[in-house]
N, C-alpha and C positions, 0 to 999 in steps of 0.2 A: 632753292625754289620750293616753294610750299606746295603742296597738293592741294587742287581745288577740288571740297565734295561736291556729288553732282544734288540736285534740287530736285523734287519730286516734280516729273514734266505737268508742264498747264497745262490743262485743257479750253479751249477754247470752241462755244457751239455757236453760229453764225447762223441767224435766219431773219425775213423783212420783217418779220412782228417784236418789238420790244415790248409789250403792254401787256403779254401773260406772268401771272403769276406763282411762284412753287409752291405747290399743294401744301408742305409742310412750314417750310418757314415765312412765306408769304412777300419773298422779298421777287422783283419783276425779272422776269427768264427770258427765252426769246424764245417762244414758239412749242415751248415745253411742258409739263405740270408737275416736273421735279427740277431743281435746279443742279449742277455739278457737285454742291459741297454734296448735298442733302446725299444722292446716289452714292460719292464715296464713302459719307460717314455710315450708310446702310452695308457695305461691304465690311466695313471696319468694324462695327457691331454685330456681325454674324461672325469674323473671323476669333471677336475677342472672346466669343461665347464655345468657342471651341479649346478641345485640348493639344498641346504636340501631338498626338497620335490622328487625331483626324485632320491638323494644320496638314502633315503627312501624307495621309491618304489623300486629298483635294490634289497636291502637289502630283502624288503619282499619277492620278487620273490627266491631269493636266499635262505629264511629260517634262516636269519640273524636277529636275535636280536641286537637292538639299543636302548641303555637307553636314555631315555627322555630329558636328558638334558646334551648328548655326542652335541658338536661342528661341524661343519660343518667339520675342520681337522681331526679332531677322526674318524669323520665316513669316512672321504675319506681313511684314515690310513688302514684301520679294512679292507675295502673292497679290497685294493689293494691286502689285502694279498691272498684274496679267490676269486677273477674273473681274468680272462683273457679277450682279445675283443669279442673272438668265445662264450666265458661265460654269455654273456647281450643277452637277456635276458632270455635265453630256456635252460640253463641248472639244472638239474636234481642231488640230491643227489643221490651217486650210492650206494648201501648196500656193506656193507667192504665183500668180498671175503673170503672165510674160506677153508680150507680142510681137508676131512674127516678124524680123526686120528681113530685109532683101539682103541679099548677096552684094558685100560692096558697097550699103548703103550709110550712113552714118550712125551710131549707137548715141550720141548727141549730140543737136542741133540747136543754137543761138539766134535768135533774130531781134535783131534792135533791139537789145536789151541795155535798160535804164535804172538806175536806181539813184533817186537824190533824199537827203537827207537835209531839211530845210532849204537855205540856201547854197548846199556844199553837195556837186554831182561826184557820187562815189564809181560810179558806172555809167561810160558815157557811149551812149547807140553800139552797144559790143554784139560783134556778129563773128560767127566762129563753128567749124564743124569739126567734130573729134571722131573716129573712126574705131571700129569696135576692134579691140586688142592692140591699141596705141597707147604709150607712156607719151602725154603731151604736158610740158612744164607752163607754168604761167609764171615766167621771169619780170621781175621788177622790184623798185626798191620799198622800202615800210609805205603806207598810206597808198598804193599805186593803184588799187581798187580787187587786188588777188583777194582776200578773205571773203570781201563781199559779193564776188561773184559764185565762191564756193557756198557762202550763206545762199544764196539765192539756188543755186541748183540742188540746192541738197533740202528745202524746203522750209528752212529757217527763220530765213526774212520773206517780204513778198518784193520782185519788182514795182518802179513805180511806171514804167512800160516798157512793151516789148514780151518775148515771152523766150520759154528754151525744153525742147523736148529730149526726153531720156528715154532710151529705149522703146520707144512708142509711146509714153505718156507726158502729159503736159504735167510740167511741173506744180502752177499754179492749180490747176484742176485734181489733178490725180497724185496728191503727195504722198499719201497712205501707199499707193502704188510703188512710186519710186523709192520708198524710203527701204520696202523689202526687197529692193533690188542693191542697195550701196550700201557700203561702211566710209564710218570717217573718222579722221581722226583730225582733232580739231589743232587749232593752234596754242591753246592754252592748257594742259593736262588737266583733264578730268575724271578721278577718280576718288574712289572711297578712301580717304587716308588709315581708316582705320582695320581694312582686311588688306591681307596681303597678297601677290601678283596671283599668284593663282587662285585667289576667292573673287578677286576682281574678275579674272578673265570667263571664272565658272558663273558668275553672277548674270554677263553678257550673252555669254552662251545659252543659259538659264532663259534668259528676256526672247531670244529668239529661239525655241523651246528646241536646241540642239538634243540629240542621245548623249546620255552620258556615255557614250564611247565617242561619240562626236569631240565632244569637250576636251575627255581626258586626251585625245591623237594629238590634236592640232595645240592644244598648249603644248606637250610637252616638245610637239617638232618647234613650234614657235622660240621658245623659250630657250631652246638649246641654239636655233638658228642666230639668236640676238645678244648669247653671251649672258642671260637673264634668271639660266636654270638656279647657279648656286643661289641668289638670293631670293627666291622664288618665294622663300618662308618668312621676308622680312613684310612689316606693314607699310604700306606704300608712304605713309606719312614720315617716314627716315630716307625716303631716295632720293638720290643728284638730281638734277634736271634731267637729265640725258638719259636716265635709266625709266624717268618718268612717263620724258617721250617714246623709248622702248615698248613700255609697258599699255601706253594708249594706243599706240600701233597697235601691238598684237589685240587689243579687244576691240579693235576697229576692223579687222580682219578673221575675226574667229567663225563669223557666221558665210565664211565663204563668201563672199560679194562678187556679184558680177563687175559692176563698177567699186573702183576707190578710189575715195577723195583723200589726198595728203595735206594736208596746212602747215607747208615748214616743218615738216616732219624730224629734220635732225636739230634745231635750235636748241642749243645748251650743250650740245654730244660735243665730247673733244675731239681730235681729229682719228683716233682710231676706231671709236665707236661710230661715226660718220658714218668712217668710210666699209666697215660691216652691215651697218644701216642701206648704204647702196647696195651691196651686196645682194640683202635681202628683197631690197624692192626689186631690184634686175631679176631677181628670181622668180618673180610675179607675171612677168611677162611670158614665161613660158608655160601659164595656165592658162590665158589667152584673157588673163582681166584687163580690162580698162582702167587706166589709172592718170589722175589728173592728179599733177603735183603742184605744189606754190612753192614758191623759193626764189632767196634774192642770193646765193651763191653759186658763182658763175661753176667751181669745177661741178657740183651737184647737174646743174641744166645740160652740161655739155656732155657727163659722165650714165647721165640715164637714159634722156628725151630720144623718143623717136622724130618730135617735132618740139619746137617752143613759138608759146606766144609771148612775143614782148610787151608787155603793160605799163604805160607810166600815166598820172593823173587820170586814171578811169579808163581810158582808151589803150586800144589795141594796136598798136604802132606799125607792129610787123610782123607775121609768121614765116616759119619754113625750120628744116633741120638745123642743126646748128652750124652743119658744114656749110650749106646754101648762104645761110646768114655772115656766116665768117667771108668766104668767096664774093658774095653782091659790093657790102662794105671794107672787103681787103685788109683784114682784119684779124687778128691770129688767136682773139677768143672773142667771147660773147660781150665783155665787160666793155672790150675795144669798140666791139657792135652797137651798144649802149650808147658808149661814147660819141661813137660818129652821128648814129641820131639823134641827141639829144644834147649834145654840148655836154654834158654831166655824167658822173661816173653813178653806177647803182649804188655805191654802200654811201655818196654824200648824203642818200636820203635817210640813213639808218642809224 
């Protein structure tokens, strides 16, 4: 399995006026008098005009960690992605924003949430509440509508109706919000092929302006917890799948999240690496995260879930523990459970 690099994220600025113009290149903005490139390449030309020693200094102000022996391009890379001009040099980490949930209440809430995609409903009217410090699985087979729903919550795609709040904020509205509240880790590895597990992880850490004591704790418990230390020096672009998914765990969880989102998290692991893999997510649960898993392996759901929801063709079939579930349909696992409701076993879909 190859590693995928990650793309410089898009910006996207939304407002009702398409018909202004960018001051400098003159091409039509929406509501602005610099357009996105024009503002990045003014960051990129102040950066290029500097040497390592003040790339350096910006970084320290910034609370940016820089390994010893990152390039001159690395470090200019790193920085463009977290300054702006207004940014050099006075600005300030801000404490992520939280709002107060009740006692008992849900940490998040679904309602008639839709997503279609032409004529093909990926997410059909999905309504569903997850409760703060709950491991809840969304069991079902390839295509069942699991990723899309973690796209949507996590702020990626937009629904096409219905809404879903996290923590007190709407997702649709307040993404910027939620986004400093979760890690994820996605279904497809995403990483730098060319630094290795610990440049990736310090890069992450980096983005969400951890201390370098932050960084250096949590890889190295990470890393030892996943079986991942010894090759910790290799470049990601030589690892197995399994060690890939490892590796995007740990930088999906470096910045301490309150919530996490899993997508198939063990896909590619052979069975002992799995079942370490579980290990380490059960061990989550006793930090009190929220953790929403996808998976279509019946021991994974049975072996973690506080609760599953079963998903096939977009919709939500059925919730409850796994034992409720096994008990209602007399059943003596979840695949059996599948089965009974569906005619169909989960893996024919895969």
């Amino acid at each position: 399995m190859q590693a995928r690099e990650i793309a410089p994220p898009k910006i996207k600025i939304q407002s009702p006026n398409p018909n202004v113009k960018c001051l400098t290149c003159k091409k039509k903005e929406r509501n602005i008098s610099r357009c996105v490139t024009c503002l990045t390449s003014d960051v990129n030309n102040l950066l290029k005009g500097l040497n390592r020693k003040e790339l350096l200094e910006i970084a320290d102000l910034k609370k940016i960690n820089i390994p010893n022996n990152w390039s001159k391009q690395l470090i200019m890379q790193l920085l463009s992605l977290n300054i702006t001009l207004d940014d050099i040099p006075t600005n300030k980490t801000k404490p992520v924003k939280t709002k107060k949930i009740s006692d008992g209440a849900p940490i998040i809430v679904i309602k008639d949430l839709v997503k279609k995609f032409d004529d093909i409903t990926a997410v059909n009217n999905l309504n569903l509440e997850i409760g703060e410090g709950e491991l809840f699985s969304l069991l079902g087979p390839n295509g069942a509508g699991k990723t899309t729903t973690v796209n949507i919550l996590t702020g990626i795609i937009q629904p096409t109706k219905g809404n879903a709040i996290i923590a007190g904020f709407d997702v649709t509205k307040n993404s910027s919000d939620v986004k400093k509240l979760i890690g994820v880790c996605p279904q497809e590895a995403a990483v730098f092929s060319f630094l290795n597990a610990r440049e990736n992880i310090e890069l992450f850490g980096n983005l969400h302006s951890l201390s370098k004591k932050e960084i250096k704790e949590r890889t190295e418990r990470f890393l030892e917890l996943l079986d991942l230390a010894d090759a910790s020096g290799r470049k990601a672009g030589s690892y197995s799948g399994g060690m890939l998914r490892k590796l995007n765990l740990i930088m999906a969880l470096i910045n301490d999240p309150k919530i996490a989102f899993l997508d198939e998290p063990t896909v590619g692991m052979d069975a002992r690496a799995r079942r370490k893999t579980w290990e380490f997510i059960g061990s989550l649960k006793g930090e009190k995260k929220t953790i929403i898993l996808t998976t279509h392996y019946i021991e994974e759901a049975e072996a973690l879930s506080d609760r599953v929801g079963i998903i096939d063709y977009g919709k939500l079939i059925e919730v409850g523990t796994p034992q409720e579930l096994m008990e209602k349909y007399e059943a003596k696992n979840l695949e059996q459970v599948f089965l009974n409701i569906t005619g169909r076993r989960i893996l024919e879909g895969i």
